[in-house]
C-alpha positions as CSV (number, residue, x, y, z in Angstrom):
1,X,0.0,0.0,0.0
2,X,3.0,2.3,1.0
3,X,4.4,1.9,-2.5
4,X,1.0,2.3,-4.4
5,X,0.9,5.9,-2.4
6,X,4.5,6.4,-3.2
7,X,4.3,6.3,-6.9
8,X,1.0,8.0,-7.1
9,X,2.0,10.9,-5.6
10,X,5.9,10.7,-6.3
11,X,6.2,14.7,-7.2
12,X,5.3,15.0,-3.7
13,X,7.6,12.6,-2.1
14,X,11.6,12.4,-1.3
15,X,11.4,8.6,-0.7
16,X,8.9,5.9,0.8
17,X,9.3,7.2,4.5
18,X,7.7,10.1,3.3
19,X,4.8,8.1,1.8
20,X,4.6,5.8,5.3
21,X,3.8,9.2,7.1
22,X,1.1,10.6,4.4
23,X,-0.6,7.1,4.4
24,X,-0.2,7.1,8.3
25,X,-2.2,10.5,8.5
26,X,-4.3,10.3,5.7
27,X,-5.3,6.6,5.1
28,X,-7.5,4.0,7.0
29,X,-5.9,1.9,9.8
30,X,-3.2,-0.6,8.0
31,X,-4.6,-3.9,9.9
32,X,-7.6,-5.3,9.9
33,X,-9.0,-9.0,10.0
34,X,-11.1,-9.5,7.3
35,X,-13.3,-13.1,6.4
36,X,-13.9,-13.5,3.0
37,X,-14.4,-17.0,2.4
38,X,-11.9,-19.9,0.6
39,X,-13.9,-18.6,-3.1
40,X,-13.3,-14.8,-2.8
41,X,-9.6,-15.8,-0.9
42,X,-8.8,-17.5,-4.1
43,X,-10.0,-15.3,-6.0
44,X,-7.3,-12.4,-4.9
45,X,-4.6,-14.6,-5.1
46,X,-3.1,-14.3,-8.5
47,X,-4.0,-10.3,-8.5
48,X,-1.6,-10.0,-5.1
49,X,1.0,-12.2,-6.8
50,X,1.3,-10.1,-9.8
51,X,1.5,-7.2,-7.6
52,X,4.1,-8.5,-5.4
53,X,5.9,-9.4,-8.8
54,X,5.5,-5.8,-9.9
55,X,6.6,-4.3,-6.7
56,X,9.9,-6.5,-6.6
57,X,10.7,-5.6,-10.1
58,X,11.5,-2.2,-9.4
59,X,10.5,-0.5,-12.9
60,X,7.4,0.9,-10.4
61,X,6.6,3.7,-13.4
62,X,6.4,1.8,-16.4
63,X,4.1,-0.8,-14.0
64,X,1.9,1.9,-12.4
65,X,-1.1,1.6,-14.2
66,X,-1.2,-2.3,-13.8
67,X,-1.0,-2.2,-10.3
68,X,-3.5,0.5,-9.7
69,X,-5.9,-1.7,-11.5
70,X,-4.8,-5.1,-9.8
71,X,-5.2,-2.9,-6.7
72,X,-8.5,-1.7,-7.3
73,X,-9.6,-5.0,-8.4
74,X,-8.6,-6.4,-5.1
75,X,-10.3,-3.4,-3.0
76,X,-13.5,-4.1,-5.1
77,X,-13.5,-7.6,-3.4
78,X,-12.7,-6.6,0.2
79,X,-14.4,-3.5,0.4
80,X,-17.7,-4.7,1.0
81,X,-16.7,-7.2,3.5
82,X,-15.2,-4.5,5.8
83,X,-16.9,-4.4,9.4
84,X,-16.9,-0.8,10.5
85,X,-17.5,0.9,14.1
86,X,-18.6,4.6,13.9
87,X,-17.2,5.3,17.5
88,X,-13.4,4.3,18.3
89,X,-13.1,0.8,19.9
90,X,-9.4,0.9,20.5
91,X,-7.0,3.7,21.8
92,X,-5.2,2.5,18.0
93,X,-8.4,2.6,15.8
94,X,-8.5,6.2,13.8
95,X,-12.0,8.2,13.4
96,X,-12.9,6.8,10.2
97,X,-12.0,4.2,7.9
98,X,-12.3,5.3,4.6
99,X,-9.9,7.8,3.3
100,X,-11.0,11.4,3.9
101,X,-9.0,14.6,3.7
102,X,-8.4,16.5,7.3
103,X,-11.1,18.7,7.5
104,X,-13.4,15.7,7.5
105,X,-11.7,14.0,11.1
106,X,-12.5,14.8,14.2
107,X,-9.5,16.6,16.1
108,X,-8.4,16.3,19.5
109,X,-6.3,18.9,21.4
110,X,-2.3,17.5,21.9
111,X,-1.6,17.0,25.6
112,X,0.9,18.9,26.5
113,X,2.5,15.6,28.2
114,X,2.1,13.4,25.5
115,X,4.3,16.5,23.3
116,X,6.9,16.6,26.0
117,X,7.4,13.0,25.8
118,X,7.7,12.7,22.1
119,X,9.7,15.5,21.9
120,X,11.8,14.1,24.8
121,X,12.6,10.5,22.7
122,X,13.5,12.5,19.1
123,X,16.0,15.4,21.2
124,X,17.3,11.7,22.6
125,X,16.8,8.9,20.5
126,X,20.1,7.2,21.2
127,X,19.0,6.9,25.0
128,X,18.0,3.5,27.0
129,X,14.3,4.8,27.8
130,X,12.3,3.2,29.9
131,X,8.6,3.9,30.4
132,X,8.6,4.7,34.0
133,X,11.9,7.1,33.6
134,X,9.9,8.9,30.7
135,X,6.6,8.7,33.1
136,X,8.6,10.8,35.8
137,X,10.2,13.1,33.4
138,X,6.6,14.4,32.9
139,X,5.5,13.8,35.9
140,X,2.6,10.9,34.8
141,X,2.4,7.6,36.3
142,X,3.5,4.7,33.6
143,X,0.1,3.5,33.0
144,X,-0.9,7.5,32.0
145,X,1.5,8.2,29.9
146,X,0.7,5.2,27.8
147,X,-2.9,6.1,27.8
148,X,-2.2,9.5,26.7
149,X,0.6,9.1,24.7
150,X,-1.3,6.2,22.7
151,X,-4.4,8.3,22.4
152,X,-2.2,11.6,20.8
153,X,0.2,9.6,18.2
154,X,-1.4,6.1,18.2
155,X,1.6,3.8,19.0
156,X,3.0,3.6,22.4
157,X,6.1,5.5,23.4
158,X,8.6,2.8,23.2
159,X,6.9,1.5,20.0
160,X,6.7,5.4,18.7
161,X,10.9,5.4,19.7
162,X,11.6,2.7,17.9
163,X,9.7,4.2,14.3
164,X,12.0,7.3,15.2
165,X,15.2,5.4,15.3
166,X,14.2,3.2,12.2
167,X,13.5,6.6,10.5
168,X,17.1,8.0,11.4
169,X,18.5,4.7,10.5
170,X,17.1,4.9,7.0
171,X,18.6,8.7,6.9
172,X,21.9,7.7,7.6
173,X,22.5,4.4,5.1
174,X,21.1,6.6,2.2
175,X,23.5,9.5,3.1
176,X,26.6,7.8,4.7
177,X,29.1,5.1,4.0
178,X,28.9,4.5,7.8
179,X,28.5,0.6,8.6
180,X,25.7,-1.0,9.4
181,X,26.3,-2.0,12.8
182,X,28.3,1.8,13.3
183,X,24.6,3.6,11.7
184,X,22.6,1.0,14.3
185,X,24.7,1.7,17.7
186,X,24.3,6.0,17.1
187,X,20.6,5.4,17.1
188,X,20.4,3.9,20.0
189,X,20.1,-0.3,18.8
190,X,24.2,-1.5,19.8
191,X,23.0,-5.1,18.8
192,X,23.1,-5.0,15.3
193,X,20.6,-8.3,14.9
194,X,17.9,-6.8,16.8
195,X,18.5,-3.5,15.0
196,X,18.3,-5.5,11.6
197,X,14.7,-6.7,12.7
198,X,13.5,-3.8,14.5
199,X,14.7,-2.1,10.9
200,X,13.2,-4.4,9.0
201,X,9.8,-4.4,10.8
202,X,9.1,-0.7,10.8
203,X,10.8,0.3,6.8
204,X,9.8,-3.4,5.6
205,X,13.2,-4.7,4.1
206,X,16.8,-5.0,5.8
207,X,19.2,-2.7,6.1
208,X,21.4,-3.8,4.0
209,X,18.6,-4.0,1.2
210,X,17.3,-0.4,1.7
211,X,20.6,1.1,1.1
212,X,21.2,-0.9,-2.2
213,X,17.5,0.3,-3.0
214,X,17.8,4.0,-2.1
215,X,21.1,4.4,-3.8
216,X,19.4,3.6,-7.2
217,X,16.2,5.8,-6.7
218,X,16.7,9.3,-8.3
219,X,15.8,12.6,-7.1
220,X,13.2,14.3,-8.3
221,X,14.4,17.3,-10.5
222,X,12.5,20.4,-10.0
223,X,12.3,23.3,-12.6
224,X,13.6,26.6,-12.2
């Protein structure tokens, strides 16, 4: 889904970070279970194997048209199977499911807490935080700060740290030579196999693999 974003709106995009973030503002929750049946199952399965073929073949313009239309083709099967609430259910689960544009969603003022704390973890990524030790450092019990923090940016602290420090990581293999293992330690992960699967959890490939990739992606050139 991240990729489909990507290349359609590429002018607006550096790389597929940037995409992650639009589609985590703008786009319906990225999980849900969904029972189709063994027919309707079947049915997908050649149209998400020839998109997983497209996607790993890396010529993503020249293929964008066939994926948008094996992508629609598999929305038009899931869509109507999609169980909605209209209320949230979960601290996770965003105000609405189908894609809107801002003004539609229901805001909710930032607490000044939960701001603090993020702002706390990206001044200090590198840093062995702990939950209680970022509890007392704005003066909220553990189990608050979770509630509140959760409810503001929808991932846990520790879980919203680690997206920060895979997003650093990224930064630093496109734009330094640095080693893997060196690039892992200054953002805070000195075992380099748990910073691999971290990594490769949160950006969706390894390390190693997203440098080779974003050292062949072009900027985009810009008129004068």
């Amino acid at each position: 889904m991240i990729d489909q974003v990507f290349w359609q709106h590429a002018a607006r995009f550096k790389d597929r970070l940037d995409a992650s973030d639009f589609l985590e503002a703008s786009y319906a929750e990225p999980a849900q279970v969904v029972r189709l049946g063994e027919d309707r199952a079947g049915l997908l399965m050649p149209w998400l194997d020839e998109l997983a073929a497209l996607s790993a073949d890396g010529q993503h313009s020249n293929n964008f048209y066939r994926a948008q239309a094996l992508l629609s083709a598999v929305l038009d099967v899931i869509v109507p199977h999609l169980a909605v609430t209209g209320d949230r259910v979960t601290s996770t689960q965003r105000s609405t499911i189908v894609p809107s544009t801002p003004r539609h969603r229901a805001f909710r003022p930032l607490r000044a807490e939960a701001r603090i704390a993020a702002e706390l973890l990206a001044r200090d990524m590198d840093r062995r935080w702990s939950v209680p030790e970022l509890a007392g450092a704005v003066h909220l019990s553990p189990s608050q700060l979770r509630r509140v923090f959760t409810q503001a940016f929808g991932k846990s602290p520790i879980a919203y740290l680690t997206m920060l420090r895979a997003e650093r990581m990224a930064h630093l293999l496109k734009a330094t030579e640095s080693p893997i293992s060196v690039v892992a330690a200054s953002v805070g992960w000195g075992d380099p196999d748990f910073a691999a699967r971290q990594f490769r959890r949160s950006i969706g490939v390894a390390p190693s693999e997203y440098r080779r990739i974003s050292r062949q992606i072009p900027l985009p050139s810009y008129p004068e």
